[in-house]
N, C-alpha and C positions, 0 to 999 in steps of 0.2 A: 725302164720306168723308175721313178726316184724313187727312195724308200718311204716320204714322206706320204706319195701319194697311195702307194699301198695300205700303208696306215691308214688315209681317209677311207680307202673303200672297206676295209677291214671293219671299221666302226659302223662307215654306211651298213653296211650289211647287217651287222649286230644289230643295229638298231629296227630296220627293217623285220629281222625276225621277230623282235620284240614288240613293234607296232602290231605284226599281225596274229601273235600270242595274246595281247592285250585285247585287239578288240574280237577274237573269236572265245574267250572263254568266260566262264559267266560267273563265277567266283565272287571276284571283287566288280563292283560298276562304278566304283571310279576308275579303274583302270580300263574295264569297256569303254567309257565314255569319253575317256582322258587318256589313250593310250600314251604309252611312253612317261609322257611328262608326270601322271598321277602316282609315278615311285617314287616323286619328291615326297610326299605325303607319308608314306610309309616310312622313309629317311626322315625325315622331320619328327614324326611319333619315336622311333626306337632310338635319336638320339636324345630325345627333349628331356630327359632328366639333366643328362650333363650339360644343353644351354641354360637351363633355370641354375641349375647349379653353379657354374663357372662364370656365367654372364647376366643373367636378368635378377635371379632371388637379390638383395640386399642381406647385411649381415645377418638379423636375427631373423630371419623370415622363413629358411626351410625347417624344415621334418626330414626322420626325425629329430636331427642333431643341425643346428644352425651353421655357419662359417665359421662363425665366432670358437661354439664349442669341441669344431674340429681343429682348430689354429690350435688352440691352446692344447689338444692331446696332443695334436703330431710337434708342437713344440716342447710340450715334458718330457716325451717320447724320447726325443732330439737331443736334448736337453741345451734347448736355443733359450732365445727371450722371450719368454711368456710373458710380458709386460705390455700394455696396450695403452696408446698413446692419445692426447688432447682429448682425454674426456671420455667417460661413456654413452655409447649408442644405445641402451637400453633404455625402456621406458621406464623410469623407477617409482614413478606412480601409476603404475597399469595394477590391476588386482593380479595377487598372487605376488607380487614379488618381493624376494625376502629381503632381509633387511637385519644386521646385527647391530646391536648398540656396545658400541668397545667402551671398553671401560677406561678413564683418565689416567691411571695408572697401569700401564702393561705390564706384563711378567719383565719380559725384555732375555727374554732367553736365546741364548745360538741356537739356531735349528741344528741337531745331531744331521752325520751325513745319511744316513737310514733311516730317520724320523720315527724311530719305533714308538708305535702307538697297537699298547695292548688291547684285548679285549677285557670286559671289566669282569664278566663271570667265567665261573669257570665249566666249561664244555660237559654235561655230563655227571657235574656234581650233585646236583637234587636225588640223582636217583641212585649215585655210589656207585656209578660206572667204573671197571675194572680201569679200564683207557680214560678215562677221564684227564680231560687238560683244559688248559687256560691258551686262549689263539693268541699267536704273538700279534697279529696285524687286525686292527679291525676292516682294511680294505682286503677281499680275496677275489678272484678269478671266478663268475658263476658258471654255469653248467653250461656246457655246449661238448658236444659228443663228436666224436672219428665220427666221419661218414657226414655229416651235414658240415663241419669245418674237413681240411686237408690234413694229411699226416704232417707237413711240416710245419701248420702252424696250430697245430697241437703240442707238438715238440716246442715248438718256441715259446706258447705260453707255461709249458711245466716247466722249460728250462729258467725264465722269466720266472715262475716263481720260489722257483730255489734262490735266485737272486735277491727276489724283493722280501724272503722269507713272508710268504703268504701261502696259502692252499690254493689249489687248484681244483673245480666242481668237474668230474667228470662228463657232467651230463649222463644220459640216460642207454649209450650206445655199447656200453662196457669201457673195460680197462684194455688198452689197443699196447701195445709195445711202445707208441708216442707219448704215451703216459708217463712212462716208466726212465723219468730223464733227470729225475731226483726233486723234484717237488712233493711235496705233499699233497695226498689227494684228498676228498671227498667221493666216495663214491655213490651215484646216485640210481636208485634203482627206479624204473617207473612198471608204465604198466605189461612192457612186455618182455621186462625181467634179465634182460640183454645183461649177462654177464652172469647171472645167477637164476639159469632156466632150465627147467627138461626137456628135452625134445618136441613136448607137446606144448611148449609155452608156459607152463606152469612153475611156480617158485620153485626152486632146490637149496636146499640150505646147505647141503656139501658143495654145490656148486662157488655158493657165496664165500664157505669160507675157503676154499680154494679161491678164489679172484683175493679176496682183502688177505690171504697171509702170501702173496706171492704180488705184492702191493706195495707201496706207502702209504696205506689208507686209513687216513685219521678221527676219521666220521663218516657215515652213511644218512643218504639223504634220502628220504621215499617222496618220489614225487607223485601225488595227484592229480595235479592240473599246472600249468605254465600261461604265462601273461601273452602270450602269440596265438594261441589256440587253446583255450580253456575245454574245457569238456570234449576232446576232440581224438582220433586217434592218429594212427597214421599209416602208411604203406611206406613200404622201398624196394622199389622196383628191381626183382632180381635183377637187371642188367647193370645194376648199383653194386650188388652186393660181391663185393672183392675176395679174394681169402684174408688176406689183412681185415676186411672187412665182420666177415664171418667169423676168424680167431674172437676176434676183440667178444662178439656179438653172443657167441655159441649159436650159429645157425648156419645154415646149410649153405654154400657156394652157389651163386647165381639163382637163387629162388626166392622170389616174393616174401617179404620181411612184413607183419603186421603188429602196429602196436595197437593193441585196443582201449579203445577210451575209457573202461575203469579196471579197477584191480578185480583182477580175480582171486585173491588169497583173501581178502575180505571184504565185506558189504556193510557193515555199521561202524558207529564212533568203538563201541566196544571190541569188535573185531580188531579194527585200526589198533588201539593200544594195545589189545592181546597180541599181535603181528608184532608192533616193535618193540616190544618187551620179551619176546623170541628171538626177535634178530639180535637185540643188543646181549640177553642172555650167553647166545651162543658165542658171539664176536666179543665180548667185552666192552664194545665202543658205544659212544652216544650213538643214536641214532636221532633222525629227527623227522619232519614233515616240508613239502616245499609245495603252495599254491595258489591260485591266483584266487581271489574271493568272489563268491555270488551271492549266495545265500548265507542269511545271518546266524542263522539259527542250530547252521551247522556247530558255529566257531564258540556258540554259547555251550550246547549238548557235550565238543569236547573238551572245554575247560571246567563245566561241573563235573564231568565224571572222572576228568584227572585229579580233580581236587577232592574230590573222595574217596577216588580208592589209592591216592598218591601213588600213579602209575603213570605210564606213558613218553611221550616225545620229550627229549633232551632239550629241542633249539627248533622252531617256526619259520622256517622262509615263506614271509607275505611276495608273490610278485602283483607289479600290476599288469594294467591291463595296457598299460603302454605299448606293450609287445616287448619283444628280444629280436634273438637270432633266428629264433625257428619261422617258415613260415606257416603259413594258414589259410581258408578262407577266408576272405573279404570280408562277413560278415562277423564272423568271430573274433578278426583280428580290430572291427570297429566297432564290435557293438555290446561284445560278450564278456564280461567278467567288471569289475569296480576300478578305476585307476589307483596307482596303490599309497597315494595319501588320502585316500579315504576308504580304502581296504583295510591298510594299518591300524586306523581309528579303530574300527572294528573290530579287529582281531586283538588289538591292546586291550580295550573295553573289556573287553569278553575273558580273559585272563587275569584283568586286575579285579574284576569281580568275586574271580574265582581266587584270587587272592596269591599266583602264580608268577608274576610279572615279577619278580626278583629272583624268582628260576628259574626258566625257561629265557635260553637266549634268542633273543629275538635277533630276524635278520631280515634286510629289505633288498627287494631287488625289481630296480625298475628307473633305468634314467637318473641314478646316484652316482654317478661316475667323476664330479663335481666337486668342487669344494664346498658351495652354496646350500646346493639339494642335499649332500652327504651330511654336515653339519645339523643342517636341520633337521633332517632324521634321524640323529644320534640326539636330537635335543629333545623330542617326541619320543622317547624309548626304544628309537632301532641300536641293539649294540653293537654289531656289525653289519656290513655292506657286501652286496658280490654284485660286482661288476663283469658285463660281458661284451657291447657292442664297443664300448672304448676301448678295452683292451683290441677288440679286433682291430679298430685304428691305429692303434699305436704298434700295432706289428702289420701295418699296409692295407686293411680297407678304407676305400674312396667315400663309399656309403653312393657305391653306384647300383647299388638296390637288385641285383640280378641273384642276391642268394641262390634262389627258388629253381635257379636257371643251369646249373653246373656249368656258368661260363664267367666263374668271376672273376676279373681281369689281372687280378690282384695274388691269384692262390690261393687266397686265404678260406672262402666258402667252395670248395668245388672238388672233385675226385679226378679231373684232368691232368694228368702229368706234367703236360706240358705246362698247363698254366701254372699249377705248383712249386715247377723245377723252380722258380722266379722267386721267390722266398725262401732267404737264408735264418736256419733257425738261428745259428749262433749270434748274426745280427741285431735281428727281429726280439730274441729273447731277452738282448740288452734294453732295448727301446722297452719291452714291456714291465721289466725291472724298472726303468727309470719311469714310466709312465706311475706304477704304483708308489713307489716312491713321492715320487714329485707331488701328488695326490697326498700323502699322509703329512708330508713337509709344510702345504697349504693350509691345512687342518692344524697340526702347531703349529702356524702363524695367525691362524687366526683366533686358537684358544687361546695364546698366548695375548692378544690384541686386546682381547676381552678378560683379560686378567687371572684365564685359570689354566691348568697343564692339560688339559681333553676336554675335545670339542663334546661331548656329553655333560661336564660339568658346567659348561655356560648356562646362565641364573634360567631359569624359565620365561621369566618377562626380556630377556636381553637377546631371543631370536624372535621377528615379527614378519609377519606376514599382511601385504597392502589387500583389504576386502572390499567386495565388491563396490561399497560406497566410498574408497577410498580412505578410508582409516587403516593405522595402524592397530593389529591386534596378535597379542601374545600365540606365536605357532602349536601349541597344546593347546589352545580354546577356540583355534581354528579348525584343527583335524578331531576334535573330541576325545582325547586323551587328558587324564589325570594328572596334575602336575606333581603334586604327592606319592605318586605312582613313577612318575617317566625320574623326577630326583626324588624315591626316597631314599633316607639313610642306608639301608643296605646296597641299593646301586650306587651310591657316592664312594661307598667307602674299597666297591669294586674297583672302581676307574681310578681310586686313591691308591691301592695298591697297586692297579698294572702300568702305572706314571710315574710311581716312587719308591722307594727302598723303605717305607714306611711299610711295618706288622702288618697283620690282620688287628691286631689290638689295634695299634695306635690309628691306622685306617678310620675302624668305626667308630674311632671315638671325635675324631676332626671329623669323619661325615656327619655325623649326630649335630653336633657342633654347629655345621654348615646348615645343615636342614632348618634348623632350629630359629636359626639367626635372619635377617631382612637380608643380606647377603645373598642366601639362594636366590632369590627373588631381583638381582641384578648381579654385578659383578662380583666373583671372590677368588682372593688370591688364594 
């Protein structure tokens, strides 16, 4: 008999048991009803992100990150042509879309090859922190932890940011040995202390300073709530929890990991600042706060009581509600917390009230990964950025959305070996070098376009955003931010020093200057 025709009864057969699988079990009724043929159906669901993706979306049309704004990571990445041809596809009178007004006269400066662009304050300094610094980069790497990303593309982002000289946010999972590849960390502690915990789950402060003096760790972040799942906690299902997993974590090998949704070292605003005024005590370092916003009245209670007893958090990370990396429930991840340009608002508000907003550095994180979005957040008072799902792009996620799934196809979110082995740090850490990079180089070009050396010093009126009626309106009187506030003289003459070989004197007296003059209010050289 031919071999061909073996093959056909081999199939017949298959098929056969499959028709009569289908119509005797009661499971699914389209496959009762439809045997065989109704696992097109299921084929058709599990692949249909990648046809809307690859084939049906148009440019600007998916979530979260369009064609468009993945071209352009995996091109900085690459370091291809990021230049986009005959015109753009966007609708630039749609509400919301920004809008810079350059100034007639540019700087006209060579973009440096590292694009160094400082931050304007200094980390730490309101409160006389021992560690106390000024951040070279105002783009850094935000929090995403071992265990929810792979070890190699942990490695590749710390190795990636010793290159782009930027930090790297540990996330909430501990400090893993992937950390440890000469970048600078942040380390961030949430609510189940992963890195710095007693067996019972409860804080250890020998723990902590064992994790950060056996570190590069430059700041501690206490997280609250995150833009994925705000008020949420989590599990990790012992058959997750690796020893690499457990070193990083300080918990037990192969056992049920729980994080719970609020802190248990403290329950008010005063607690909160008595805790990082502990931490930072012991450590020397800033410490600071990271979270997605709900309630207002939070954000008031702790900028009055920091402002009275001039205590408390170093630096603010607003996230939105955009989401990240992590995943969540459905309802959380669409329903629960403020998106974070009108989180910002609020939390700026609420500081420059308390009259705060020239010390505490402020930092945003939520979809800035951008030249556009980033910019106008530094224009609104964010004074730096952490970026997290681009960087995943630029070191190999598709944005084929299986996070959740430990089957990412890519290495990049999964604990499978196999799928991991497929990402090379030392590659992957160049692309993410050059992805931040390439990022801060856009940013001097475009401050330089508009006539000033940082994209924070651009005039107030000279970033706009299109409003619902289709007007243009200055981006601080959109998101309710103080423009006296987001440029006054003492943040101007921050960003004057981290841009220039100018004093602290001569800084504040050209910010004064600047303030003072119509200038701020459009373009100044």
């Amino acid at each position: 008999m031919p071999w061909w025709l073996w093959g056909l009864i081999v199939i017949g057969v298959f098929l056969l048991l499959v028709f009569i699988h289908d119509s005797v079990q009661k499971r699914h009724s389209i496959l009762r009803t439809y045997p065989v043929i109704g696992h097109l159906r299921f084929l058709l669901e599990k692949i249909g992100p990648e046809l809307r993706q690859y084939i049906v979306a148009h440019n600007e049309e998916e979530r979260p990150f369009n064609r468009d704004e993945r071209r352009w990571v995996y091109s900085t990445a690459k370091q291809q042509n990021t230049y986009f041809g005959f015109g753009t596809d966007d609708e630039i009178d749609k509400p919301g879309h920004i809008t810079f007004r350059h100034s007639p006269f540019p700087l006209g400066r060579t973009v440096p090859a590292d694009a160094p662009l400082g931050c304007g304050k200094v980390m730490g300094a309101w409160r006389d922190r021992e560690k106390a610094f000024r951040p070279a980069s105002i783009v850094n790497v935000s929090a995403m932890s071992f265990g929810s990303l792979s070890g190699t593309a942990i490695e590749a982002l710390n190795r990636g940011a010793k290159l782009a000289g930027c930090m790297h946010n540990t996330g909430e999972g501990g400090v893993s040995k992937y950390h440890r590849s000469g970048g600078d960390l942040v380390f961030q502690m949430g609510t189940g202390y992963f890195g710095c915990r007693n067996p019972d789950g409860t804080f250890s402060m020998d723990r902590l300073l064992e994790t950060v003096d056996g570190a590069p760790v430059r700041s501690i972040e206490v997280k609250l709530s995150q833009g994925a799942k705000p008020g949420v906690g989590g599990l990790l299902p012992g058959a997750k929890v690796s020893p690499e997993i457990a070193e990083a974590r300080g918990v037990p090998v192969g056992k049920d990991v729980v994080s719970p949704s609020r802190h248990s070292a403290f329950g008010s605003v005063a607690e909160l600042v008595n805790f990082v005024e502990e931490v930072a005590g012991a450590t020397g370092l800033p410490v600071g706060i990271k979270s997605a916003v709900g309630q207002e009245a939070f954000w008031t209670e702790l900028a009055q009581h920091m402002a009275e007893t001039r205590r408390g958090p170093d630096f603010v990370t607003v996230d939105g509600a955009e989401g990240g990396t992590g995943a969540g429930p459905l309802v959380f991840t669409d329903h629960v917390a403020l998106p974070f340009w009108r989180a910002f608002g609020i939390v700026h508000r609420a500081f420059g009230e308390a009259g705060l907003t020239d010390q505490i550095v402020m930092i945003g994180s939520a979809k800035l990964g951008f030249p556009a979005p980033a910019a106008l957040a530094f224009n609104i008072g964010v004074d730096m950025i952490g970026v997290a799902r681009e960087p995943m792009m630029a070191i190999g996620c598709i944005q084929a959305q299986r996070c959740h799934t430990d089957h990412c196809p890519t290495g990049v979110a999964t604990q499978n070996k196999w799928l991991s082995r497929g990402l090379d740090p030392t590659l992957k850490s160049a692309r993410l070098a050059n992805y931040v990079i390439g990022l801060r180089k856009e940013l001097f070009r475009l401050a330089d376009a508009c006539g000033v050396e940082h994209p924070g010093l651009i005039g107030g009126d000279n970033v706009n955003v299109v409003s619902p009626f289709g007007d243009l309106i200055p981006a601080h009187h959109a998101f309710g931010v103080m423009q006296e506030r987001t440029h006054s003289p003492a943040r101007l003459a921050g960003l004057l020093e981290a841009v220039s070989a100018r004093s602290a004197e001569d800084a504040q007296a050209d910010a004064e200057a600047l303030a003072d003059s119509p200038a701020s209010n459009s373009s100044a050289a």
